[in-house]
VOTORPA-266969 format. One record per atom (N, C-alpha, C): x, y, z; residue in one letter; atom name. Coordinates in pm, 1 decimal. Each point is the difference from the previous one (the first is absolute). Layout:
N
+----------+----------+----------+---------+-------+
|     east |    north |       up | residuo | atomo |
+----------+----------+----------+---------+-------+
|        X |        Y |        Z |       a |    CA |
...
+----------+----------+----------+---------+-------+
END
This chain:
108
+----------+----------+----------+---------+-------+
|     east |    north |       up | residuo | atomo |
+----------+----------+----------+---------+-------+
|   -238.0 |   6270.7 |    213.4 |       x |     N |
|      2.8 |   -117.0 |    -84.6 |       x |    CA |
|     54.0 |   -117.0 |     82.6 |       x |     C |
|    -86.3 |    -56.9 |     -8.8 |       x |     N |
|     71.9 |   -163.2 |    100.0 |       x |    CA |
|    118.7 |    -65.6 |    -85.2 |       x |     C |
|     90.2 |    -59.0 |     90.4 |       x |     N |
|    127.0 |    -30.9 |    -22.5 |       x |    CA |
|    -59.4 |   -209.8 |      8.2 |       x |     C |
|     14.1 |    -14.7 |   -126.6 |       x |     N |
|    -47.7 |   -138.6 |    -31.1 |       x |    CA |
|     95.7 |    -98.6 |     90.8 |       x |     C |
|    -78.8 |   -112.6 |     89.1 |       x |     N |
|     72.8 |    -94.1 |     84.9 |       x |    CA |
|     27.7 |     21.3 |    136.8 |       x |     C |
|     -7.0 |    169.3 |     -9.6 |       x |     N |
|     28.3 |     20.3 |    127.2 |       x |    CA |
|    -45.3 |    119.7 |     74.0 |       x |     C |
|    -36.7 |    -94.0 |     84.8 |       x |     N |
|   -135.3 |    122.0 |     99.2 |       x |    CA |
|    108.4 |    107.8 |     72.1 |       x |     C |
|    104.4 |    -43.0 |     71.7 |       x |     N |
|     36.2 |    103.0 |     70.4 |       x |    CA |
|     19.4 |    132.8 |   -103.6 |       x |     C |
|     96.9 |      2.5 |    -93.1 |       x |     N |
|     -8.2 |     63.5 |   -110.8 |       x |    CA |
|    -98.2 |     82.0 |    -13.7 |       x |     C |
|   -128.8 |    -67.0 |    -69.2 |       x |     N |
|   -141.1 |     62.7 |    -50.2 |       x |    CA |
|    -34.1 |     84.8 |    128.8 |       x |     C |
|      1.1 |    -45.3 |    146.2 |       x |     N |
|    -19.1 |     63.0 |     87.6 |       x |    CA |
|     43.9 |    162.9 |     62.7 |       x |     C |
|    147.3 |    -55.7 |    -77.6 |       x |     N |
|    108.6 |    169.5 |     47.4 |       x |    CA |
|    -85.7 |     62.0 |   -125.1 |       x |     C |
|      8.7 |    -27.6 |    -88.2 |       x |     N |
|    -36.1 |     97.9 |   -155.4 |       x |    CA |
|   -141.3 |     83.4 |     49.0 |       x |     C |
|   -105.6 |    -89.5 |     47.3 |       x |     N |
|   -110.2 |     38.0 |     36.0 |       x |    CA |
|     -9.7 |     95.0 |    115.7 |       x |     C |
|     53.2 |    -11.8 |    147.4 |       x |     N |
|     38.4 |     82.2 |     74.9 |       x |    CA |
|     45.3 |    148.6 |    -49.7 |       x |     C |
|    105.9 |    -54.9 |    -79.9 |       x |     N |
|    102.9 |    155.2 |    -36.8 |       x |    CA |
|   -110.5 |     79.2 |    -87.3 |       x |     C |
|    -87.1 |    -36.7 |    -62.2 |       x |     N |
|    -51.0 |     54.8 |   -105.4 |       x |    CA |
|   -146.8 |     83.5 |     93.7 |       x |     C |
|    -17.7 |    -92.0 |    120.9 |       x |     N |
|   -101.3 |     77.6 |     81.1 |       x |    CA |
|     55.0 |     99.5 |     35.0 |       x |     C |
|    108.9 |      2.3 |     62.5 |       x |     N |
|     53.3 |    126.8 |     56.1 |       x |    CA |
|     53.0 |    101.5 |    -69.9 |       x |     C |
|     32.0 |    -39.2 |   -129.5 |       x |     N |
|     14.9 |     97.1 |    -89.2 |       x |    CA |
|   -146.8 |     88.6 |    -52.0 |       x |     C |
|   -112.3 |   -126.8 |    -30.2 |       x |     N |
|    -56.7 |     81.1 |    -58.9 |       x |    CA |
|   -115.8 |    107.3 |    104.1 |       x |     C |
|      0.1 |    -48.3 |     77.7 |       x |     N |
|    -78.0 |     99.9 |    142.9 |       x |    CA |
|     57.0 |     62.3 |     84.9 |       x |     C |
|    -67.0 |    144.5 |     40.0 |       x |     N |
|    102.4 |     50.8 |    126.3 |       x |    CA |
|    -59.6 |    -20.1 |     72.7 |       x |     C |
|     82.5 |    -36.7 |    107.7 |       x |     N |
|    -35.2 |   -106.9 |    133.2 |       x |    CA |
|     73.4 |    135.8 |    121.0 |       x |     C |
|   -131.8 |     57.9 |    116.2 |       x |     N |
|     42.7 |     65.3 |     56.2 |       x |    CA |
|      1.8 |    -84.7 |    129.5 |       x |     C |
|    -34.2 |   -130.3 |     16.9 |       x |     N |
|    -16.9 |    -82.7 |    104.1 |       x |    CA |
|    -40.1 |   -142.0 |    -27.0 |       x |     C |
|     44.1 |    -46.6 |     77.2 |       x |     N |
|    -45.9 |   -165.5 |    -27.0 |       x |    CA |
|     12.4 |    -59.7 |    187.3 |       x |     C |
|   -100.1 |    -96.2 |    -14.9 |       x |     N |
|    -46.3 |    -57.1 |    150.3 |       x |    CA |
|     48.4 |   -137.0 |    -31.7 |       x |     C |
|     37.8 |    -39.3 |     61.1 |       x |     N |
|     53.3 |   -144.3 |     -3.7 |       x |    CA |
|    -49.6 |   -107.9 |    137.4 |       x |     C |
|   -126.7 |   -105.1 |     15.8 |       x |     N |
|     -0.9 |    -43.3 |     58.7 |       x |    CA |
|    -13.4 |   -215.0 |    -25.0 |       x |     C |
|     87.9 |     -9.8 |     98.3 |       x |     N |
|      6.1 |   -199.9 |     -5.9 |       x |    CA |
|    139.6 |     26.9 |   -111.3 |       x |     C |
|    -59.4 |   -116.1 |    -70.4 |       x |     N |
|    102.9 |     21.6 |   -134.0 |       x |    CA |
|    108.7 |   -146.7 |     43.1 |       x |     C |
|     53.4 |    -11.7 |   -157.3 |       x |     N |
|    106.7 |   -107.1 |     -8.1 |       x |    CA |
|    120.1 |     81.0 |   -105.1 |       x |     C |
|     82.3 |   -133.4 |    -54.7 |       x |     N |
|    140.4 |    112.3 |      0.9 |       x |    CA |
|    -47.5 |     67.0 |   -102.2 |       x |     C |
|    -85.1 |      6.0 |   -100.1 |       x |     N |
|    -57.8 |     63.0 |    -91.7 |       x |    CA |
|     -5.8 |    122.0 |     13.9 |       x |     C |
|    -25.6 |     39.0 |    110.5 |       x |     N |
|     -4.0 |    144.7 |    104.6 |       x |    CA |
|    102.9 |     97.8 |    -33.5 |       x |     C |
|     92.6 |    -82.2 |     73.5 |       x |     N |
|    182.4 |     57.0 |     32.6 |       x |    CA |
|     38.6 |     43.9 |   -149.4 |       x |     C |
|    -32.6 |    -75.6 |    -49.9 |       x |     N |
|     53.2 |     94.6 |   -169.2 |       x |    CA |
|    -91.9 |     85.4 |    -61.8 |       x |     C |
|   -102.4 |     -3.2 |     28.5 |       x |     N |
|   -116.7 |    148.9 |    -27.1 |       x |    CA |
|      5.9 |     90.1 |     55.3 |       x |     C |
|     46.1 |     -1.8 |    149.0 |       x |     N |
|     61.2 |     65.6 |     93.1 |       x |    CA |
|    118.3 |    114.3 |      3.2 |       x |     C |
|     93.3 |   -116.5 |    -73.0 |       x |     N |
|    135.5 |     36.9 |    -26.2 |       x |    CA |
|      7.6 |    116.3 |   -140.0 |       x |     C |
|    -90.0 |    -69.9 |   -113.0 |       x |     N |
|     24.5 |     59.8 |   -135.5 |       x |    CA |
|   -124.0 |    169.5 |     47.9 |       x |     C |
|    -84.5 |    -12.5 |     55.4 |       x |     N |
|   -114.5 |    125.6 |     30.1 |       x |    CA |
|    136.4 |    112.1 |    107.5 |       x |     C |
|     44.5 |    -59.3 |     78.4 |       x |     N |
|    127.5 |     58.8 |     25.5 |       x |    CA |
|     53.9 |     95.0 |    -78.8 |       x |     C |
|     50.1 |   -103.1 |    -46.0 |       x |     N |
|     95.4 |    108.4 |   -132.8 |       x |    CA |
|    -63.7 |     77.1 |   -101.4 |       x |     C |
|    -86.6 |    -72.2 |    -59.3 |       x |     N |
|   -123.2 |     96.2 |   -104.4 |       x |    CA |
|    -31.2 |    122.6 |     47.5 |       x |     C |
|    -32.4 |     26.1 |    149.1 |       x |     N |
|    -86.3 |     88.4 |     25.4 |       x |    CA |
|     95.8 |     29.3 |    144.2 |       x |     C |
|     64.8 |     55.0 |     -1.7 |       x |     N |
|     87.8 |     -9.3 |    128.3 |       x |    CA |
|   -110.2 |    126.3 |    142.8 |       x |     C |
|    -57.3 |     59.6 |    -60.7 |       x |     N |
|    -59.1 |     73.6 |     98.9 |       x |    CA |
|   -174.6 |     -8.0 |     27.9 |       x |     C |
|     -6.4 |   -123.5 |    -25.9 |       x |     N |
|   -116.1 |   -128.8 |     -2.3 |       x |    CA |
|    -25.9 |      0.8 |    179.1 |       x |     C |
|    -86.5 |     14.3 |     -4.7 |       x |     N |
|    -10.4 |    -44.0 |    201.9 |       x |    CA |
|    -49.8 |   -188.6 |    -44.8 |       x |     C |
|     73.3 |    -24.9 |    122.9 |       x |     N |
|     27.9 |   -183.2 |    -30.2 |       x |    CA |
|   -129.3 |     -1.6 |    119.3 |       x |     C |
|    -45.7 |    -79.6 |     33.4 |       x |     N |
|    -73.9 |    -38.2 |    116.9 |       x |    CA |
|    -16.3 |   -120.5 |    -37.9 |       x |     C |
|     79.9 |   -126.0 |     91.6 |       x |     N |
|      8.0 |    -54.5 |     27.2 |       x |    CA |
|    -69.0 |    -71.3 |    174.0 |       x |     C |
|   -123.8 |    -97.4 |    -13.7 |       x |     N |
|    -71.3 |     -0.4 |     89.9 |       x |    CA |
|     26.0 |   -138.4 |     87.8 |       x |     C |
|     78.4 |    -38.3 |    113.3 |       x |     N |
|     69.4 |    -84.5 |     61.8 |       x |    CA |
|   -100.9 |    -86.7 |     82.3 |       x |     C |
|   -111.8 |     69.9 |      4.5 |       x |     N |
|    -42.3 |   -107.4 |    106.2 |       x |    CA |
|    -73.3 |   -133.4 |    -12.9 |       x |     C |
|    -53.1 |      5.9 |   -167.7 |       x |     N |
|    -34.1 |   -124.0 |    -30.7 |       x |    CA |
|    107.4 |   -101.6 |    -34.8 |       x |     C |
|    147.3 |     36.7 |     24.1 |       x |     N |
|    131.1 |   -113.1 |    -60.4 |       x |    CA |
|     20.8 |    -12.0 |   -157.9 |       x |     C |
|     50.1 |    -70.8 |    -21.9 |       x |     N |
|     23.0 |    -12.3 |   -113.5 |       x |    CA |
|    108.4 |     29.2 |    -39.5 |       x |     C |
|     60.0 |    109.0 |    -94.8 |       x |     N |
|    131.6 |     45.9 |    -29.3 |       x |    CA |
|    -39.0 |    162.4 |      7.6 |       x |     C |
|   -129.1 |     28.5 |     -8.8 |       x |     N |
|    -15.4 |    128.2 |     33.5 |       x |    CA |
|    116.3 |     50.6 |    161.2 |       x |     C |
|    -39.9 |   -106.3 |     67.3 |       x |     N |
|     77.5 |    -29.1 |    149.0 |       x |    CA |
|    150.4 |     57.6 |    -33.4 |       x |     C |
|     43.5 |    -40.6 |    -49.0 |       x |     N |
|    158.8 |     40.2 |    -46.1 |       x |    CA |
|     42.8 |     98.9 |    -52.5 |       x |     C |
|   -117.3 |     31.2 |   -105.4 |       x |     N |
|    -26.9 |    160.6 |    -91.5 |       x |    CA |
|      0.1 |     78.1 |    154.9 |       x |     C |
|    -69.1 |     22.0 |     44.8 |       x |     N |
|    -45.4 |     52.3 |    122.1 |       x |    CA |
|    157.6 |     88.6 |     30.9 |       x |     C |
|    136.9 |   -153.5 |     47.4 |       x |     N |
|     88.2 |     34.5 |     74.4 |       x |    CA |
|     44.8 |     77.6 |    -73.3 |       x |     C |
|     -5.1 |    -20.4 |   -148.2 |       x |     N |
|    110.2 |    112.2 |    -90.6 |       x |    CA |
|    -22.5 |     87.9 |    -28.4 |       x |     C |
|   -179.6 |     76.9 |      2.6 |       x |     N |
|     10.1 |     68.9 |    -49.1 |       x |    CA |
|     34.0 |    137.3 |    138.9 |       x |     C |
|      1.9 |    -31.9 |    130.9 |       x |     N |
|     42.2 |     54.7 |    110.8 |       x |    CA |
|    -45.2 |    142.3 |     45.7 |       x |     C |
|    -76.3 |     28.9 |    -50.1 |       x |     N |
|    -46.1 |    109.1 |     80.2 |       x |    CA |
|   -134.8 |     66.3 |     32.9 |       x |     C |
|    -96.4 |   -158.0 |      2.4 |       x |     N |
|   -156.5 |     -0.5 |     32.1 |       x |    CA |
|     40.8 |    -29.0 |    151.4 |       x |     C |
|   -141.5 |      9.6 |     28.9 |       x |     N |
|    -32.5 |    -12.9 |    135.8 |       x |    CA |
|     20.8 |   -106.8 |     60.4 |       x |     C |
|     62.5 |    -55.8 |     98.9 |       x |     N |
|     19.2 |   -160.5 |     72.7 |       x |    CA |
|   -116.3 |    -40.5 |     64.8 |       x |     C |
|    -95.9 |     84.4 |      6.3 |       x |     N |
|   -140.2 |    -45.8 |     46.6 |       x |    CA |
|    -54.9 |    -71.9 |   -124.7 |       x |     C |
|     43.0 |     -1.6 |    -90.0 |       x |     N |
|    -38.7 |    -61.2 |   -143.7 |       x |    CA |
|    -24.2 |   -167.8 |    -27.2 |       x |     C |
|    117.7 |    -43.3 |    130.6 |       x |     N |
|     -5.2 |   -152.9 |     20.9 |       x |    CA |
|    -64.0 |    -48.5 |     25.2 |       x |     C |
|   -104.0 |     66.1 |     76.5 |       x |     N |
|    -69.0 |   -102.3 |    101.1 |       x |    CA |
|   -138.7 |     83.7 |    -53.6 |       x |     C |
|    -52.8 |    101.8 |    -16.0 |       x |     N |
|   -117.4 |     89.6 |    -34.3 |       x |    CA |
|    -61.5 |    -47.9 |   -172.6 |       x |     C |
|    -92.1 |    -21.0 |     -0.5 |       x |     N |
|    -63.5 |    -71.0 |   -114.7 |       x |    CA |
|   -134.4 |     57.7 |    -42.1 |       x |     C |
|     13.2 |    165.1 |     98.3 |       x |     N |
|   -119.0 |    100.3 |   -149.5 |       x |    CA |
|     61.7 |     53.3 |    -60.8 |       x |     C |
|     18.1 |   -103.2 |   -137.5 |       x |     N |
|     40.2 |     38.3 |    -94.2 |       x |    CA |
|    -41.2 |    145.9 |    -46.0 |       x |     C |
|   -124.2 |    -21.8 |    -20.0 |       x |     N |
|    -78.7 |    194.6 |    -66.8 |       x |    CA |
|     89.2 |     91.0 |     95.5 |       x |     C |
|      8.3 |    -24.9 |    148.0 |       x |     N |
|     64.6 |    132.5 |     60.6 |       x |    CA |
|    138.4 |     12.8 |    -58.9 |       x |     C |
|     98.1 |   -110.9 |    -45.8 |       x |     N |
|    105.7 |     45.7 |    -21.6 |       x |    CA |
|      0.9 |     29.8 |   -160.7 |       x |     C |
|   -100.4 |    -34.8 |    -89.4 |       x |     N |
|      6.5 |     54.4 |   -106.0 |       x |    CA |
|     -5.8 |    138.0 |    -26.9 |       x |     C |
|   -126.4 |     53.4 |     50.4 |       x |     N |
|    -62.6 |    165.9 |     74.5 |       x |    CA |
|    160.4 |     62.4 |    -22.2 |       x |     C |
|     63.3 |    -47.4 |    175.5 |       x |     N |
|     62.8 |     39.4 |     82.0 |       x |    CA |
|    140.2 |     37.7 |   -107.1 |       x |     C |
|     77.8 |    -98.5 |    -58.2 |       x |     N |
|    122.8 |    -47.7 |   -126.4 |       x |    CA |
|    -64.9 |     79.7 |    -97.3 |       x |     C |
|    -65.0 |      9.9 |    -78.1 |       x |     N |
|     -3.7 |     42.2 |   -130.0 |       x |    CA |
|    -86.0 |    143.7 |     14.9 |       x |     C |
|    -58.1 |     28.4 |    138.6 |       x |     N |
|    -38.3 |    153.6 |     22.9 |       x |    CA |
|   -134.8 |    -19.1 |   -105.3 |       x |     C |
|    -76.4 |    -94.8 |     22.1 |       x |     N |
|   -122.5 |    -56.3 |    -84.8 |       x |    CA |
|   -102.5 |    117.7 |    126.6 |       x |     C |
|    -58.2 |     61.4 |    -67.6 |       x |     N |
|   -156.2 |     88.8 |     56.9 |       x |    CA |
|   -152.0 |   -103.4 |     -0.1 |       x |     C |
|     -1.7 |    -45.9 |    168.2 |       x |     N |
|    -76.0 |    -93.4 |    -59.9 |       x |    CA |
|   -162.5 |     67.4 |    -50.8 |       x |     C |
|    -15.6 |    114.2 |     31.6 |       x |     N |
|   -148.0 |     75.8 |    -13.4 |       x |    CA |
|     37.1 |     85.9 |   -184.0 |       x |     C |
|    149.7 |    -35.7 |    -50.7 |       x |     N |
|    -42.8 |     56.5 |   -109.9 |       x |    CA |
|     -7.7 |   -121.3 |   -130.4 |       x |     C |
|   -131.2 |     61.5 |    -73.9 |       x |     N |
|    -56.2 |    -62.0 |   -134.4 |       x |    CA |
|    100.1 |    -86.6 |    -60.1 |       x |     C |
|    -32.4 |    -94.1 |    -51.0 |       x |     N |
|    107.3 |    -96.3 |    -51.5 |       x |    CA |
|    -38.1 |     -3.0 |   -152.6 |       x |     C |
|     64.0 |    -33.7 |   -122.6 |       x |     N |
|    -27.0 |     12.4 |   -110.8 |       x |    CA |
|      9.1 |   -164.7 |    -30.5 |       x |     C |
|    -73.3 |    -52.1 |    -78.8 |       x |     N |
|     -2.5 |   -146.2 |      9.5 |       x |    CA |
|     71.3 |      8.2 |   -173.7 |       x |     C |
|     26.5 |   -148.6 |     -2.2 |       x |     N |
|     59.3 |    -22.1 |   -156.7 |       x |    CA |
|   -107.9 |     29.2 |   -100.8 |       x |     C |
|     41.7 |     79.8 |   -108.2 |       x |     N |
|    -94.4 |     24.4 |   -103.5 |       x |    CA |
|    -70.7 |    178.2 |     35.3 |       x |     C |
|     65.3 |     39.0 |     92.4 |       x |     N |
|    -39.3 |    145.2 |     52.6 |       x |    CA |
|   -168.2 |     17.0 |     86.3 |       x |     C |
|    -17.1 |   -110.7 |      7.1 |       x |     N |
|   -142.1 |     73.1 |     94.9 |       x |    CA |
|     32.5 |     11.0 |    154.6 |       x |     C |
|    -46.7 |    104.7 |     70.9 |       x |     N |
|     12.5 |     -7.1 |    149.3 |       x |    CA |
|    -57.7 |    -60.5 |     67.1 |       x |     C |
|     10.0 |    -52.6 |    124.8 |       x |     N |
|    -82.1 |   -126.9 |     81.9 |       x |    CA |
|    -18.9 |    103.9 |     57.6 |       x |     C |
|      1.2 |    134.1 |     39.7 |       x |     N |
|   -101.9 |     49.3 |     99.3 |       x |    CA |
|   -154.2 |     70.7 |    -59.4 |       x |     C |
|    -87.7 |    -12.0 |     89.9 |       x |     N |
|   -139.8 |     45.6 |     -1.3 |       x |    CA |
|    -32.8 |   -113.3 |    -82.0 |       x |     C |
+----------+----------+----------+---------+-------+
END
């Protein structure tokens, strides 16, 4: 429910209520403004065993996510295939079937 007058407000309510209402086994974070750092922060705590991936090399505040979340790869700074470190971070199979929204498979 939005908090009348005031966005930051309506903003936390809306956040908290994402993370409440979905389980979130990962989230990718790339660019971003401070909007970030508190989606960041609250998916944190919601979901504490959430793999964060945070992607540094396009800047942004992802850049900073990067330093905190401390224990990705430092080749991460400067390397910008993204797909390999998605694969690579979230143990994504890239040869297996993907299920698209609404349940149909994109393969064959």
């Amino acid at each position: 429910m939005p908090v009348e007058g005031d966005m930051d407000a309506s903003l936390e309510v809306m956040r908290r209520a994402m993370f409440r209402d979905y389980a979130f086994h990962a989230a990718v974070f790339v660019g971003g403004m401070e909007g970030v750092i508190d989606e960041f922060d609250l998916l944190r705590n919601a979901a504490p065993n959430a793999r964060l991936v945070p992607i540094p090399a396009p800047g942004g505040v992802s850049r900073e996510l990067f330093e905190r979340v401390g224990n990705l790869p430092d080749e991460m700074s400067t390397r910008t295939d993204f797909t390999y470190w998605l694969y690579r971070l979230l143990d994504i199979d890239p040869s297996e079937p993907r299920i698209l929204a609404g349940g149909s498979s994109d393969a064959g």
